[in-house]
TIPAPA-969849 format. One line per field, with one value per residue (C-alpha): residue number from 1; chain; x, z, y. Coordinates in steps of 0.25 Angstrom, whole numbers, plus 5000, padded with zeros to 4 digits. Layout:
N
nr: [NUM,...]
kette: [A,...]
X: [X,...]
Z: [Z,...]
Y: [Y,...]
This chain:
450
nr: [1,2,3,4,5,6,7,8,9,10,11,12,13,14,15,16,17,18,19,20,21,22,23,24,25,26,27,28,29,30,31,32,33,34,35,36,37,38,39,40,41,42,43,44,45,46,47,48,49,50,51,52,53,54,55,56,57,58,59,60,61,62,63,64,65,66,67,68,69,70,71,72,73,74,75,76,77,78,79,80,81,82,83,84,85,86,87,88,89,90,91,92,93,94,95,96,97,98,99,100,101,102,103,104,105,106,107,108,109,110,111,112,113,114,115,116,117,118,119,120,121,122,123,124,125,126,127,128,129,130,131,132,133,134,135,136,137,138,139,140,141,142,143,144,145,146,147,148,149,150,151,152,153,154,155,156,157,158,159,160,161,162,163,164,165,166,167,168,169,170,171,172,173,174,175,176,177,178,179,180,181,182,183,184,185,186,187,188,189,190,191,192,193,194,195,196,197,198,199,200,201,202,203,204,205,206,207,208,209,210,211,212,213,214,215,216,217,218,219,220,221,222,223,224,225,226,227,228,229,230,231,232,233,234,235,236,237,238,239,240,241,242,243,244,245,246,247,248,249,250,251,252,253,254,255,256,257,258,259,260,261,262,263,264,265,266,267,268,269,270,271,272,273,274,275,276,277,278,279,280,281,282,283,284,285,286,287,288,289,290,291,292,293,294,295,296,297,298,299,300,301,302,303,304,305,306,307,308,309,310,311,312,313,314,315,316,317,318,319,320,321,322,323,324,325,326,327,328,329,330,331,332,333,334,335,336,337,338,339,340,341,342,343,344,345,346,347,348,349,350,351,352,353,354,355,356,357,358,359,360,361,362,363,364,365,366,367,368,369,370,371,372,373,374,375,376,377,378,379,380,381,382,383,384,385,386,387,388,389,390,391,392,393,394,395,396,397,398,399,400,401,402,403,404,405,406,407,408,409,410,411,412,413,414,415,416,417,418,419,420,421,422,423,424,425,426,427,428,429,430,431,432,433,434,435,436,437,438,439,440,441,442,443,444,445,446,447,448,449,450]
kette: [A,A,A,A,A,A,A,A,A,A,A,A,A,A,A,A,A,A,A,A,A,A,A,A,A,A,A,A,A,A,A,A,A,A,A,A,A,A,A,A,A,A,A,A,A,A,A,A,A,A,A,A,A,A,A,A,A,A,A,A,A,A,A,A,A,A,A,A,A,A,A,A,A,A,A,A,A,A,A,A,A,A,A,A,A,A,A,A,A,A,A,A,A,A,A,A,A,A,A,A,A,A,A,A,A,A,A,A,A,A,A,A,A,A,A,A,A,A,A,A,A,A,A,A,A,A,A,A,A,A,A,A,A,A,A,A,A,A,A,A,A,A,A,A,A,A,A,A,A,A,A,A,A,A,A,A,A,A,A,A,A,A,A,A,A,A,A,A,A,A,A,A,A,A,A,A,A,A,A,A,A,A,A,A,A,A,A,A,A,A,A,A,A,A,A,A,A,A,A,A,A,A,A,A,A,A,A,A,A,A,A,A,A,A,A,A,A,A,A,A,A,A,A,A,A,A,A,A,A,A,A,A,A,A,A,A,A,A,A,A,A,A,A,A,A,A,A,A,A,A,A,A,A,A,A,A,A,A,A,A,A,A,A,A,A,A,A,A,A,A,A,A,A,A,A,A,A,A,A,A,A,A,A,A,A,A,A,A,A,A,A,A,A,A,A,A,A,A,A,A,A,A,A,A,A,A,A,A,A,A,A,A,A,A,A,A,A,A,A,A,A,A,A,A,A,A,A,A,A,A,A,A,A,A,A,A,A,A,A,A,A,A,A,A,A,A,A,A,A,A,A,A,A,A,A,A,A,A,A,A,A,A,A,A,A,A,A,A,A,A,A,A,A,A,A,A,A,A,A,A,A,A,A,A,A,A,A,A,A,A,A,A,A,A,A,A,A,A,A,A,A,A,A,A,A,A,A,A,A,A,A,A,A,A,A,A,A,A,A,A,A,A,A,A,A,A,A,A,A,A,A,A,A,A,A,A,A,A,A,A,A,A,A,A,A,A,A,A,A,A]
X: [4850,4848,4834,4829,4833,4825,4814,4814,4815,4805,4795,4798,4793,4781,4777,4779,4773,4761,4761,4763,4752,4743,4745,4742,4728,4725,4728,4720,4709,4710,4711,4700,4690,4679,4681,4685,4698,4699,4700,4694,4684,4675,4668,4666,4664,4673,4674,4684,4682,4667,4665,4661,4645,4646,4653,4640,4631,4641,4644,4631,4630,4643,4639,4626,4630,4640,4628,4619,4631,4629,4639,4641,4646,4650,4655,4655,4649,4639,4635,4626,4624,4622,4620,4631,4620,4616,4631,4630,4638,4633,4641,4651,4649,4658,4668,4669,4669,4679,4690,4686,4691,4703,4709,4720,4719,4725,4740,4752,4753,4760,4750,4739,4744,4747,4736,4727,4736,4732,4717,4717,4724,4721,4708,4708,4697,4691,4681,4666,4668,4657,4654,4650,4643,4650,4638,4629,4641,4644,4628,4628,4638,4636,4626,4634,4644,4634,4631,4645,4652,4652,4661,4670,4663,4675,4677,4668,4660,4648,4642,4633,4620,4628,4638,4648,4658,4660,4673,4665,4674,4676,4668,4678,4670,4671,4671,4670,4682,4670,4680,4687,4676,4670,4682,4681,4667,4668,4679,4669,4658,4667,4671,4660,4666,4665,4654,4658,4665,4669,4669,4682,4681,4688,4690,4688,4692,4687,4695,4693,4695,4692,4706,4703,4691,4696,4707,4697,4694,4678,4674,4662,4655,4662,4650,4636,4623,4608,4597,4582,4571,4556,4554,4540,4544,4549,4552,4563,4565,4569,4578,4586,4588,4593,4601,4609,4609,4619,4628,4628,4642,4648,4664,4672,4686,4695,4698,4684,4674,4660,4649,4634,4630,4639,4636,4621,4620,4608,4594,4585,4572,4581,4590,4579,4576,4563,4555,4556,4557,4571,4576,4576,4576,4575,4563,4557,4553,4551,4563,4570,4579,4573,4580,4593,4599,4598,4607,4615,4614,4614,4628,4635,4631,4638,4651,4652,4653,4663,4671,4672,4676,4663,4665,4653,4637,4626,4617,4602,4595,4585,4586,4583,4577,4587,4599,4601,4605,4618,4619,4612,4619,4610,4614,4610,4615,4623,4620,4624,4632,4637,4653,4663,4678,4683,4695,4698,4709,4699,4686,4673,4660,4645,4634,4619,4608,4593,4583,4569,4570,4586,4596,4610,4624,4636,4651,4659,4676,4687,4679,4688,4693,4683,4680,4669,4661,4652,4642,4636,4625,4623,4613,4618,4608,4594,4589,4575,4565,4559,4544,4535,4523,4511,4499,4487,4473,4465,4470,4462,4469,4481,4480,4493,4496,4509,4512,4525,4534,4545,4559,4572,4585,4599,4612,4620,4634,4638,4651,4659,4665,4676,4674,4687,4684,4671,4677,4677,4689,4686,4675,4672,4662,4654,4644,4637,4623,4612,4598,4588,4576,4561,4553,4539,4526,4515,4503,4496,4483,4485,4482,4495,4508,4520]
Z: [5297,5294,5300,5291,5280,5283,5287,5272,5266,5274,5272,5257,5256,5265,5254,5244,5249,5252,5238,5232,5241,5236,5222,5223,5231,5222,5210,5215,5218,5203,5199,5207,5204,5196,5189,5176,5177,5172,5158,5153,5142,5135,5120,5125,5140,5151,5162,5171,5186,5182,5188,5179,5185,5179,5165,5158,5159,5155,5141,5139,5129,5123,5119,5115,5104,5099,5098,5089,5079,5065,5061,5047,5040,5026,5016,5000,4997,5006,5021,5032,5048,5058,5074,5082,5092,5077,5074,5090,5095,5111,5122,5132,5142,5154,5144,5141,5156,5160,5148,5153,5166,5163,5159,5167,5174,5167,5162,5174,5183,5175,5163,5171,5178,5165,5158,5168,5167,5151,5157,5164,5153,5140,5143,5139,5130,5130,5119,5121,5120,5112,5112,5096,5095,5084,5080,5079,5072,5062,5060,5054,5045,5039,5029,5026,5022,5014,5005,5004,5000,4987,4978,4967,4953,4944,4929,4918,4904,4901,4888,4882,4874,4861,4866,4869,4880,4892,4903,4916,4926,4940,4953,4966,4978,4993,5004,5020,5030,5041,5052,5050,5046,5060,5068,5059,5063,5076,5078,5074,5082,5096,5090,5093,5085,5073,5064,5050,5047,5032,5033,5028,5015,5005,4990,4983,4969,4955,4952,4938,4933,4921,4915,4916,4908,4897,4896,4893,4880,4880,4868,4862,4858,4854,4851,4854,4853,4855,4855,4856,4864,4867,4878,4880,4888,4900,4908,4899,4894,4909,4911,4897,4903,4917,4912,4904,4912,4920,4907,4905,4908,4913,4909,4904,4908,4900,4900,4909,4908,4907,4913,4910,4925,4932,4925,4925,4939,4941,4934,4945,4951,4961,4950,4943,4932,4928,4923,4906,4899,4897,4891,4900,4897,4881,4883,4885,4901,4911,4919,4927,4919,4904,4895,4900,4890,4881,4886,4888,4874,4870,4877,4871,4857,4859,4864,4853,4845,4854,4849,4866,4869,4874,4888,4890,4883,4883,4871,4874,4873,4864,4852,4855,4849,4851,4845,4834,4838,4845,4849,4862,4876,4889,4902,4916,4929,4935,4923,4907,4906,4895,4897,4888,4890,4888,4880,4877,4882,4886,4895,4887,4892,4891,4888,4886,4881,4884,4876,4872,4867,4863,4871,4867,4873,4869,4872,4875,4873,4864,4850,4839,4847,4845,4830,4821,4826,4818,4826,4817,4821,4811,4815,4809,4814,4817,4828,4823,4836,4844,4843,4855,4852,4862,4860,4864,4861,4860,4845,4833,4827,4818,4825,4827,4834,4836,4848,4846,4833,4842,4837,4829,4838,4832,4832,4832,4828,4831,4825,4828,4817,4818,4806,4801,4789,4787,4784,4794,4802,4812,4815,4829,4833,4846,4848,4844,4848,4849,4852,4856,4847,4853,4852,4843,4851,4844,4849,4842,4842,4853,4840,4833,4831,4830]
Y: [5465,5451,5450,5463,5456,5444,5451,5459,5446,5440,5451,5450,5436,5438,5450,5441,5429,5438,5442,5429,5425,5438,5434,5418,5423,5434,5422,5413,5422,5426,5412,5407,5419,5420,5434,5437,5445,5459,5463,5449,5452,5441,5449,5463,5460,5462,5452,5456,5454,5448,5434,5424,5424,5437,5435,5426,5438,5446,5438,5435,5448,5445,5429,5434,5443,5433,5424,5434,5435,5430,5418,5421,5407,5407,5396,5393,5409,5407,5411,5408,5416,5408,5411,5406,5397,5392,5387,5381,5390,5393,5403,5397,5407,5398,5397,5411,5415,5404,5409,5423,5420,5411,5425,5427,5414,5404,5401,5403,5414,5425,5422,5424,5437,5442,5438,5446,5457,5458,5456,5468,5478,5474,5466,5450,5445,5432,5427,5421,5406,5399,5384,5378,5367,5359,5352,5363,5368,5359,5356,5371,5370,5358,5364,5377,5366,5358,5370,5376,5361,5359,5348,5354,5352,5346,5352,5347,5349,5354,5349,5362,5358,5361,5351,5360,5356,5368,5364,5366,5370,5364,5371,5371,5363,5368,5360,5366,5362,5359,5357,5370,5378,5374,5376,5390,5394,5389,5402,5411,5406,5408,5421,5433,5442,5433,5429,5424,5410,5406,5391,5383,5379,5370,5371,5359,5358,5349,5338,5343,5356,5363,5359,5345,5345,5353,5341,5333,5339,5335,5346,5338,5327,5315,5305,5304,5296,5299,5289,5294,5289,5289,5302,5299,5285,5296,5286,5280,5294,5297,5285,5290,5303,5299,5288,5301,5310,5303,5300,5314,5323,5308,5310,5297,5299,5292,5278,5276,5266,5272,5264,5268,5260,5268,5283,5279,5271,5262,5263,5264,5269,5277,5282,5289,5279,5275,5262,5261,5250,5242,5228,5215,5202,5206,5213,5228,5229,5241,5243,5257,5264,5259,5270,5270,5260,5270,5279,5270,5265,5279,5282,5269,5276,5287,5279,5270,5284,5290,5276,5273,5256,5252,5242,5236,5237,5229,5227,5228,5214,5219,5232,5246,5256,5269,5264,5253,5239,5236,5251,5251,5248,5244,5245,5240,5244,5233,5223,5231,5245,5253,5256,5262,5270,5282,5278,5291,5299,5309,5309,5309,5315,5308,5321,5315,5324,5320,5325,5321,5309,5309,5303,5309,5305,5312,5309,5322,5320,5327,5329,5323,5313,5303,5296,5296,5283,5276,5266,5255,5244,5233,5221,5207,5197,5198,5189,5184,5183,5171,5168,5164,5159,5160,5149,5156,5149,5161,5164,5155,5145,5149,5164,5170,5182,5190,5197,5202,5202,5202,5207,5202,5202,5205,5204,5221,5222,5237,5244,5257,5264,5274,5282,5291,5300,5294,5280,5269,5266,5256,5249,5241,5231,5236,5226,5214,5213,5202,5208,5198,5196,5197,5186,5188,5181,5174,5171,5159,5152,5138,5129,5135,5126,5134]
């Protein structure tokens, strides 16, 4: 009795040391094989029992038609279709086969059983794997991004010919999120069955927005000063203009300094200005950017009549024609600027207008905030001229001949009056200015004395 026993026993572990046995062989000749298990499907193709020599041809078609799609790629209301070879996307067709043939042989032993279980009865899909070339990628986009971007456009004013003030309101800027839109299109393009990628995009809003501006109660023209000049001298004409163009919709918040070098930059060749004639050396010689004193001169006008402090202007060493004297301001970059400040408790807005042969600068704020200014110029001492006299032998005896009259200089005292009911309420000394005279030349015979 005790012997049959054993000998059960004993035939039981043979049997299933045979099957244990079975089952590592039959393991490892799955594990080692180079079919595809049954049930595996890549796209629409079924790869069971096919060895992986096989499978390439049998992708080919599915890889194919995933190339010829159209990639549809849109952003900022606009779109553009691309081939995936065109966005670098190329097949990974030893990828694909490998993940088709991990199926069911990866994980412990009971995962892998029952992963080939589900194979073979519900079928187990595996997707075409795609390589993207990042630089290719990127290189494509870049563009799309270039036209989509745009910075947000702050709130601001629009000054109508009629000089009415319109409350622009602000414009929203987007910006693209490069790294995640990537990452984004990068899904699409390993996924055949899609073909349209919105791109990540950022809003970017105004610092200013319409209620801003509207606190800043800019309704019209608070002062303003026009000065005119000769339009045939088109190269100066030019420089006038250029010079305010840049004044033009410049905002003075309150309590800020306003510097002409700053708004205006440098007068140069490169800047667009052009050779006219300007003051050195107390007297009338080409230079680049001749012309622009009078904006200048012209903008100071109006801010003495917007009753501004003025912090710094320079005096022209010789009159001008534009503006009676001790009214003109020059400038020169690095060297003479026009500044004033805002001392208002609101901001203020420079308008120029240009016309032929008018310059006009007009200061924008809160109308009725601003007094009635009167500017008054008053010259109280004339500086007579120097003589040179040139000895030239050529002339007869006593002859005497005048080449140049020259001109008287002066001494400018300007005032600003506040006037209040049409009576005078205050009055403040601006400036006191010397001009320097011009010499007059005489030629005389050699025999002459003086």
């Amino acid at each position: 009795m005790q012997t049959f026993k054993g000998k059960i026993i004993l035939f039981i572990i043979l049997v299933v040391s045979m099957g244990i046995i079975s089952i590592a062989m039959l393991e490892h000749m799955i594990m080692t094989g180079s079919r595809i298990l049954p049930g595996v499907v890549v796209g629409d193709v079924g790869l069971g029992s096919m060895d992986k020599s096989q499978v390439q041809a049998e992708l080919s078609p599915s890889f194919e038609s995933a190339l010829e799609r159209k990639i549809t790629i849109r952003g900022g209301g606009k779109s553009w279709s691309y081939l995936p070879s065109q966005l670098g996307v190329t097949p990974d067709v030893t990828e694909t086969v490998r993940q088709a043939w991990l199926i069911g042989r990866k994980g412990f032993f009971w995962t892998r059983w029952h992963e080939r279980w589900r194979a073979q009865k519900y079928a187990q899909q595996v997707s075409l794997v795609f390589q993207v070339d990042e630089a290719v990628l990127r290189k494509t986009l870049l563009p799309l991004v270039a036209m989509i971007e745009k910075e947000p456009q702050n709130a601001g004013v629009r000054i109508h010919d009629d000089h009415t003030v319109e409350i622009l309101p602000g414009v929203n800027g987007v910006k693209i999120d490069l790294a995640a839109s990537e990452s984004k299109l990068k899904q699409v393009l390993q996924s055949p069955q899609q073909s349209q990628c919105n791109l990540v995009e950022q809003v970017l809003y105004p610092k200013l927005t319409a209620g801003d501006v509207e606190k800043w109660e800019i309704t019209g023209v608070v002062a303003s000063f026009d000065t005119n000049f000769d339009a045939a001298k088109t190269e100066r004409s030019y420089n006038i203009k250029t010079a305010a163009l840049a004044l033009d919709q410049v905002l003075i918040m309150p309590q800020e300094v306003f510097s002409f070098n700053d708004i205006v930059g440098p007068r140069t060749t490169e800047a667009g200005y052009k050779e006219s004639l300007v003051i050195e050396n107390n007297q009338f010689t080409p230079g680049i950017g001749g012309g622009v004193c009078q904006v200048s001169t012209t903008l100071y006008n109006a801010v003495l009549r917007a009753d501004l402090p003025i912090v710094e202007r320079h005096p022209h060493s010789l009159p001008i024609t534009y503006v009676p004297p001790g009214m003109d301001a020059t400038v020169a970059y690095n060297l003479a600027d026009l500044k004033f400040v805002n001392n208002r408790a609101k901001p203020i807005l420079l308008h120029t207008e240009y016309h032929q042969g008018t310059l006009k600068v007009m200061i924008f704020g809160t109308v009725g905030e601003f007094p009635q200014i009167r500017v008054k110029s008053k010259i109280i001492e004339y500086l007579e001229p120097d003589q040179e006299v040139i000895k030239d032998p050529t002339l007869a005896p006593g002859q005497r001949i005048i080449e140049d009259n020259g001109k008287k200089g002066m001494i400018v005292e300007v005032k600003r009056e506040i006037i209040v009911d049409g009576a005078v309420t205050s009055s403040e000394l601006i400036s006191r200015d010397k001009y320097q005279s011009q010499k007059s030349v005489v030629r005389v015979s050699g025999e002459e004395t003086e």
